[in-house]
C-alpha positions as CSV (number, residue, x, y, z in Angstrom):
1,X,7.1,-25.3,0.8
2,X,3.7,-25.4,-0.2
3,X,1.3,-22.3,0.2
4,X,-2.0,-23.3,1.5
5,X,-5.0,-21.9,-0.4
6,X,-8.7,-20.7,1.0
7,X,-11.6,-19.8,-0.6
8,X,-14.2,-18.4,0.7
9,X,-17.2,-17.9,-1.5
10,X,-19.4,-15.0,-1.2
11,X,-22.3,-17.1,-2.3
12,X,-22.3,-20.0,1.2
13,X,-21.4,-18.7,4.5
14,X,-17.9,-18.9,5.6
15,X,-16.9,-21.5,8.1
16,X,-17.1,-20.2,12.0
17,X,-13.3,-19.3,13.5
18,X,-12.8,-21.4,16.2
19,X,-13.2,-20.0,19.9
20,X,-9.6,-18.6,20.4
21,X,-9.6,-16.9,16.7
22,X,-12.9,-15.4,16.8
23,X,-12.4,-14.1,20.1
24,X,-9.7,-11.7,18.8
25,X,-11.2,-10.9,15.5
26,X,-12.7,-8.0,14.5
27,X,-16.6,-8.7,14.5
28,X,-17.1,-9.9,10.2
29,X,-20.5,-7.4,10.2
30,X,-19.2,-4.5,11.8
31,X,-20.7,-1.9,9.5
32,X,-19.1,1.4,11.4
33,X,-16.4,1.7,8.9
34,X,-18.7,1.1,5.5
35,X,-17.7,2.5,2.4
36,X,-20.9,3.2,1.9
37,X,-20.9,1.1,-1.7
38,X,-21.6,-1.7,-2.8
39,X,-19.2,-3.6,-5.1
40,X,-20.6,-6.5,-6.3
41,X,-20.2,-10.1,-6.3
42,X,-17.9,-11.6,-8.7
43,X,-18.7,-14.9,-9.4
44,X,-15.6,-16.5,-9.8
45,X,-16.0,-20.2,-10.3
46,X,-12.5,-22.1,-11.9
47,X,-11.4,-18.7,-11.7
48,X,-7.5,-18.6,-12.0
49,X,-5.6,-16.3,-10.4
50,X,-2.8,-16.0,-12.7
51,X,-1.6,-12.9,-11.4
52,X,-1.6,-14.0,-7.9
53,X,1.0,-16.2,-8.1
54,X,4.0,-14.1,-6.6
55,X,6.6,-16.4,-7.4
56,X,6.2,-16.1,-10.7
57,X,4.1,-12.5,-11.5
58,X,7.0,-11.2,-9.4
59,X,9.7,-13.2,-10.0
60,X,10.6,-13.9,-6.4
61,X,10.9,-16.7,-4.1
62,X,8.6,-16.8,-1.0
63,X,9.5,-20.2,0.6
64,X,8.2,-19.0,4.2
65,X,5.2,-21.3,4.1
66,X,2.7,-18.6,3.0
67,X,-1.2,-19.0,3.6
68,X,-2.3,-17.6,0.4
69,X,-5.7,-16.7,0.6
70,X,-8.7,-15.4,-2.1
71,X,-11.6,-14.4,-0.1
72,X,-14.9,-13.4,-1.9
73,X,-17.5,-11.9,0.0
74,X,-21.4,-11.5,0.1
75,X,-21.9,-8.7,-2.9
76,X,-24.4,-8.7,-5.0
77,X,-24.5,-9.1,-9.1
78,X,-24.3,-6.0,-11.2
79,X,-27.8,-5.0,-12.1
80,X,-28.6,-5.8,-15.5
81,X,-30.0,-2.5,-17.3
82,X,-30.3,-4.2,-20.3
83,X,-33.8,-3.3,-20.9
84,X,-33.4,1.0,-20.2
85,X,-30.5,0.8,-22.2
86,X,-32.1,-0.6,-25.6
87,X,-35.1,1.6,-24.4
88,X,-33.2,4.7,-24.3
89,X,-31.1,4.0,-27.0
90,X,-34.5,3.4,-29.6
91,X,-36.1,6.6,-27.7
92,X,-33.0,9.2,-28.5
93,X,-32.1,8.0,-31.5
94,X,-35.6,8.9,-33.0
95,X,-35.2,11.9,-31.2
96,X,-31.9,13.0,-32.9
97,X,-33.1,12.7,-36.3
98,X,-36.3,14.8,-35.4
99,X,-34.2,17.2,-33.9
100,X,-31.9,17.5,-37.3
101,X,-34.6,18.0,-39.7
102,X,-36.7,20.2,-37.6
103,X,-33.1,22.5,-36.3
104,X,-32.8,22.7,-39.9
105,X,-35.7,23.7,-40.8
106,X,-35.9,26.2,-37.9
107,X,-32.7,27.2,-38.4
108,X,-31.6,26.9,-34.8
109,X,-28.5,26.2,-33.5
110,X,-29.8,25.4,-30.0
111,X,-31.9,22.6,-31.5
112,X,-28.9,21.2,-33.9
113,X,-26.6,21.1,-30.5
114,X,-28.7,19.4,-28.7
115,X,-28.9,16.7,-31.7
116,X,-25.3,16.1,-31.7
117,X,-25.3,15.8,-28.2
118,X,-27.9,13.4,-27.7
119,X,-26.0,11.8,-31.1
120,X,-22.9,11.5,-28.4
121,X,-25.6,9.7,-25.8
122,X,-26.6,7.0,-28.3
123,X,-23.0,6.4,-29.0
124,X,-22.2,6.3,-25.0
125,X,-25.5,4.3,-24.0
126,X,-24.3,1.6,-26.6
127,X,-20.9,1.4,-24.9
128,X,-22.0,1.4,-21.4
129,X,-24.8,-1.3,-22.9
130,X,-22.0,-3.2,-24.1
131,X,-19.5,-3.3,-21.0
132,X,-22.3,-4.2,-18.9
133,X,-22.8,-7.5,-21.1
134,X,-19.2,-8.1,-21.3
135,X,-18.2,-7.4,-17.6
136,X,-20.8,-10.4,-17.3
137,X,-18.5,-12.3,-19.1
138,X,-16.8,-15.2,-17.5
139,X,-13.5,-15.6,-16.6
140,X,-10.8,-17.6,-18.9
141,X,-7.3,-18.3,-19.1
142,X,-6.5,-15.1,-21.1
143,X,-8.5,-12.6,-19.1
144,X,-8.3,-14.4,-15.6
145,X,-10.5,-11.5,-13.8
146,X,-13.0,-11.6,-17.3
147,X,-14.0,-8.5,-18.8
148,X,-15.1,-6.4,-16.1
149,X,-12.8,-3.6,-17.3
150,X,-14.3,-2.3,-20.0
151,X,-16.8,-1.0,-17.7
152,X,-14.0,1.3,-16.7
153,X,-12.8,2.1,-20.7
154,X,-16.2,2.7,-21.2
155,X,-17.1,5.8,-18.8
156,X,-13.7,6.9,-19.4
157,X,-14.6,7.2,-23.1
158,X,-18.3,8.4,-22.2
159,X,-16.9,11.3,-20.2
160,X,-14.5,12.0,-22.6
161,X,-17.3,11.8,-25.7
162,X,-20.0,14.4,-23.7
163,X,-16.5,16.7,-23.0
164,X,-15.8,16.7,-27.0
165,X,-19.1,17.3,-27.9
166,X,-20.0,19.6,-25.7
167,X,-17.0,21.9,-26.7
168,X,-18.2,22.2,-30.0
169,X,-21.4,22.6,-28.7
170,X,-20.0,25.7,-27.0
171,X,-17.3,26.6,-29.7
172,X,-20.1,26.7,-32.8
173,X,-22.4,29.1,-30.3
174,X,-19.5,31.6,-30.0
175,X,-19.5,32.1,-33.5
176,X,-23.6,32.7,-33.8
177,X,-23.1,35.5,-31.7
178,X,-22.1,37.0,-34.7
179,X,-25.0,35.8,-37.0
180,X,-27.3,34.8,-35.0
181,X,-30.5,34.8,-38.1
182,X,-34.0,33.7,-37.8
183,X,-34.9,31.4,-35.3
184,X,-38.5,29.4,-35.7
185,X,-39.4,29.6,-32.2
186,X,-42.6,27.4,-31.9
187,X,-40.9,24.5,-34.0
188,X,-37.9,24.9,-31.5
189,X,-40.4,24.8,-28.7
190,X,-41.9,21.7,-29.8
191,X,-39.4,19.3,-30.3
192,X,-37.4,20.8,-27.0
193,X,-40.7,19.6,-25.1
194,X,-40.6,16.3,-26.4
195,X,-36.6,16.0,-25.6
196,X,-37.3,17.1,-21.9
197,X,-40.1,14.4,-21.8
198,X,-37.7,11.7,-23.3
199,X,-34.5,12.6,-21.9
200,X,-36.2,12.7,-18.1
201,X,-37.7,9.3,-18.8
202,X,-34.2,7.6,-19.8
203,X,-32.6,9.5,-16.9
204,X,-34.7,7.8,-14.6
205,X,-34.1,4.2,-15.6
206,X,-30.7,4.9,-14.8
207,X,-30.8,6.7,-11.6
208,X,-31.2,4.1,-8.9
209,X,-27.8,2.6,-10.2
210,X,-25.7,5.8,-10.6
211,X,-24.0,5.2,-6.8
212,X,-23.3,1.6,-7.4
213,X,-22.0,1.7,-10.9
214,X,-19.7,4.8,-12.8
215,X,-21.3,3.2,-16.2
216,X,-24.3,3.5,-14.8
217,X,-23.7,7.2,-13.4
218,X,-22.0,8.2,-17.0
219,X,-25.5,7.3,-18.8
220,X,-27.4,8.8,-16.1
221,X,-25.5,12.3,-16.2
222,X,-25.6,12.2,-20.4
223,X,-29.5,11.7,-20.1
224,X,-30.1,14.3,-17.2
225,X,-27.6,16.7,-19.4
226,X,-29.9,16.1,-22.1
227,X,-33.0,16.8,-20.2
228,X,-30.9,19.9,-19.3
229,X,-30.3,21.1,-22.7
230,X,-33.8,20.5,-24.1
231,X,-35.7,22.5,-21.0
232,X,-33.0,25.4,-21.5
233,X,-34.1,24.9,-25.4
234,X,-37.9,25.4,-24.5
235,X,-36.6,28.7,-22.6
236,X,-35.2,30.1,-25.2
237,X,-38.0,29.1,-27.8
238,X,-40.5,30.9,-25.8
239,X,-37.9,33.9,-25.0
240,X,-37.5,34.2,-28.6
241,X,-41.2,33.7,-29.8
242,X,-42.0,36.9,-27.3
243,X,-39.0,39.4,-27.3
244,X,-36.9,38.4,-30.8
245,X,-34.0,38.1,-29.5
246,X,-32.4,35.3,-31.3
247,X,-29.0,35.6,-29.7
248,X,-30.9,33.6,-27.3
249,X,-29.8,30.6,-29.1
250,X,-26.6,30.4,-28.9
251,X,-26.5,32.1,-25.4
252,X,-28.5,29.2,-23.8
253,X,-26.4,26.8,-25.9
254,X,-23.2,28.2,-24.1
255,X,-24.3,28.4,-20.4
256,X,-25.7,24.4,-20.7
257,X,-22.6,23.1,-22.3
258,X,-20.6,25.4,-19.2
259,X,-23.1,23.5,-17.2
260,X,-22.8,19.8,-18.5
261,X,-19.2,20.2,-18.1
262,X,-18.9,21.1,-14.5
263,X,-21.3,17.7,-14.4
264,X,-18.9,15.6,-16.1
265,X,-15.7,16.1,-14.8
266,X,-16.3,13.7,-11.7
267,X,-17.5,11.3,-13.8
268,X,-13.7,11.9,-15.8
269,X,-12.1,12.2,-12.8
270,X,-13.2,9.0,-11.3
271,X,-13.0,7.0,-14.6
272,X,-9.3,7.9,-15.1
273,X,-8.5,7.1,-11.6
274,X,-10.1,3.3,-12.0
275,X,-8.4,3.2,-15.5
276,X,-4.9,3.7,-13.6
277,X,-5.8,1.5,-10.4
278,X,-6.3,4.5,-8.2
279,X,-7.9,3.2,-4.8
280,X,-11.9,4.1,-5.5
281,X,-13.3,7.4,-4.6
282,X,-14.6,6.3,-1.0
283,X,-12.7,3.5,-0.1
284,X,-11.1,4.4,3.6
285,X,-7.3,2.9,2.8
286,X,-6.5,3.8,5.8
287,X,-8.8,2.2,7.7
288,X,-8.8,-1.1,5.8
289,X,-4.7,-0.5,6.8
290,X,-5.4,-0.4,9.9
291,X,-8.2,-3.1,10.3
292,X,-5.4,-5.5,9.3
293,X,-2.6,-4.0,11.3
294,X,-5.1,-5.0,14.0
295,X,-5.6,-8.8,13.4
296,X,-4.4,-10.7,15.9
297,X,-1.0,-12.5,15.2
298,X,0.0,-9.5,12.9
299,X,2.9,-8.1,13.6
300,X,3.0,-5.7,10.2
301,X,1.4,-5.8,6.9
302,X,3.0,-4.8,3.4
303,X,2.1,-4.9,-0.1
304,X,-1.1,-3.5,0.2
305,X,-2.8,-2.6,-2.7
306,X,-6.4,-1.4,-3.4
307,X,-8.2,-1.2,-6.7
308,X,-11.4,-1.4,-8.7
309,X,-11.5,-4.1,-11.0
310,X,-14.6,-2.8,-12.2
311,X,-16.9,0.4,-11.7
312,X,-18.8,-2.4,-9.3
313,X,-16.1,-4.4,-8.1
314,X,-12.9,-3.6,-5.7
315,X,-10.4,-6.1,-5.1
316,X,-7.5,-6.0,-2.5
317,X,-3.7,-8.1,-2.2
318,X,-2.0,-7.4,0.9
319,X,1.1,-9.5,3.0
320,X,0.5,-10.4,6.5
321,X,3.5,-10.9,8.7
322,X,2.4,-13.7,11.4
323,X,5.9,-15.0,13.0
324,X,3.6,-17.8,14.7
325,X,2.9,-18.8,10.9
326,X,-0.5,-19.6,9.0
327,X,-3.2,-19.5,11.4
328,X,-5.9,-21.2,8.7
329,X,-8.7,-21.1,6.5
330,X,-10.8,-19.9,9.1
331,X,-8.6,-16.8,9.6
332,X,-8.7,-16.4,6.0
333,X,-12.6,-17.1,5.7
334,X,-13.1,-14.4,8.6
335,X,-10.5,-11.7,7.7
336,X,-12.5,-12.1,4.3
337,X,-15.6,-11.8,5.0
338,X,-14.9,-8.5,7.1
339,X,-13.3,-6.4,4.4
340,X,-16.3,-7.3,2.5
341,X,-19.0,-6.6,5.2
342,X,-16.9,-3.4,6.6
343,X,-15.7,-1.9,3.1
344,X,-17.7,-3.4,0.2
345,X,-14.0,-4.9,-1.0
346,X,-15.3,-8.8,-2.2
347,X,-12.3,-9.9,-3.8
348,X,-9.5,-10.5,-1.5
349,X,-6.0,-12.1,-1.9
350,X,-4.2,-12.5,1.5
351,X,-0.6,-13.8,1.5
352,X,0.9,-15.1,5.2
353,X,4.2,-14.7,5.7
354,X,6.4,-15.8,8.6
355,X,9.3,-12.1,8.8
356,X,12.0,-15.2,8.6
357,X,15.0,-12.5,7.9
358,X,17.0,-15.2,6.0
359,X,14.6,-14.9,3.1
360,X,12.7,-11.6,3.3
361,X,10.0,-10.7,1.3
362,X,11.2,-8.4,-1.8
363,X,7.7,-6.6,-2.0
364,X,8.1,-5.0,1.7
365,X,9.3,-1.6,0.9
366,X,7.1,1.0,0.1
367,X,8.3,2.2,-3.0
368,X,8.4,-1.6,-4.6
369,X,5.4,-2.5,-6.4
């Protein structure tokens, strides 16, 4: 039998559900149960669904008369950074070769660290500059959701860069302690300054979009980490200028890298999780669960899964059980623009489903995906 399909498009209102629908519905703008983050809109025109197609992504037969719905809601665009990303990118990377002839020619460790690791935030500002282009990208028949994924690879691979780096970092200060030599303090102090001024600019650019966007976040924290670094550098410099102890160095090089790591390790945590589907750090499950438990005409739900398709974006499948059957577009439209208005998910897939017991659905249980 054939599935009807509805669409409703975050970018025109959805149509109005009919007096004896709406009356039961859960009001589309409730904003009690918000997430409290916004995922973006998608822009999905002659999207296909490919991998919506149960009958054949699953390999089993739904002939119940299924209403099949994707709903997009009213999210916004990611915001295009383009312009502090090129900026900080030209910034640090004049920076880091400044700081390598000048660390060398001071013969500090503390300078030469924080080269490498604003080396490591070049490197991660270019990725996170280049999934935010291709997450732009639209959708085609080999990627059918586009690239917004590489968002995710991307602060996945940032975290994992500023981790690396920051262990040797903390690995090559351990063995100054040792020799710890002559340190230039005033050249240290110099070019520290400048770092702080530099690093807290880029920082800045980014910070307004850290709570939308992990990408975003990742090259916020590296810059910040940076600013970090180069302030505890200045420290030092003028520690060292006054006192002579020049196992300053390595000693502030150690307790920043401690301190850049406790930083990162959200931004690891919650990149792994999107890289493996994880519902996003936030998202109420079980409230969306029980939102649509709640629908009127359901009499159980199953197959509900939750995910980020980007760093911006979440995206939800679930099967309604409605013995009385499809109810409509405007159910779909409503139920829709809810979960988007209530929980920031804008890309919903809804499949109706009748409970007929001579042909149950094969994705019921729990434990089958």
């Amino acid at each position: 039998m054939a599935q009807p399909h509805s669409h409703a498009d975050g970018r025109h209102p959805a149509p109005s559900p009919d007096a004896s629908t709406a009356a039961h519905l859960p009001h589309a703008h409730d904003h009690g149960d918000h997430a409290g983050h916004d995922h973006g809109e998608h822009g999905h025109e002659g999207h296909a669904h490919d991998g919506h197609g149960h009958d054949t992504a699953h390999g089993h037969s739904h002939a119940h008369g299924h209403g099949h719905s994707h709903g997009h809601g009213h999210a916004h665009a990611p915001k295009n950074f383009g312009t502090a990303f090129a900026v900080g990118i030209a910034l640090n990377t004049g920076f880091v070769i400044a700081e390598v002839v000048y660390g060398l020619l001071a013969n500090s460790l503390a300078l030469l660290a924080d080269a490498g690791h604003n080396l490591s935030d070049v490197l991660g500002l270019l990725l996170a500059w280049g999934a935010s282009v291709l997450a732009r990208r639209l959708p085609s028949s080999r990627f059918t959701y586009g690239l917004r994924s590489t968002s995710i690879l991307a602060a996945l691979v940032n975290a994992v860069l500023l981790l690396t780096v920051t262990g040797g970092i903390a690995w090559e200060a351990i063995g100054r302690f040792g020799q710890p030599g002559n340190v230039q303090s005033m050249t240290v102090i110099v070019i520290a300054a400048i770092g702080v001024v530099i690093n807290t600019a880029t920082a800045l650019m980014f910070m307004r979009g850290g709570d939308d966007d992990l990408n975003i976040r990742g090259a916020f924290l590296h810059m910040a980490g940076d600013a970090l670094i180069s302030l505890g550098v200045v420290a030092a410099g003028v520690v060292i200028m006054y006192t002579g102890w020049v196992w300053l160095d390595p000693a502030v090089s150690l307790v920043i890298a401690l301190l850049i790591v406790l930083g990162t390790w959200g931004l690891l945590r919650d990149s792994v999780q999107l890289a493996l589907q994880a519902v996003p750090q936030g998202m109420p499950a079980e409230k969306v669960r029980a939102y649509l438990q709640s629908l009127p005409g359901v009499t159980a739900i199953h197959d509900l899964h939750i995910w980020g398709m980007s760093t911006t974006e979440t995206a939800l499948t679930v099967h309604l059980v409605m013995p009385s059957g499809f109810p409509g577009d405007v159910f779909n439209c409503a139920v829709a623009d809810a979960l988007q208005s209530r929980f920031s998910i804008g890309h919903a897939t809804i499949q109706v489903e009748t409970g007929d017991l001579a042909a149950p659905c094969k994705l019921a249980p729990d434990h089958v995906v």
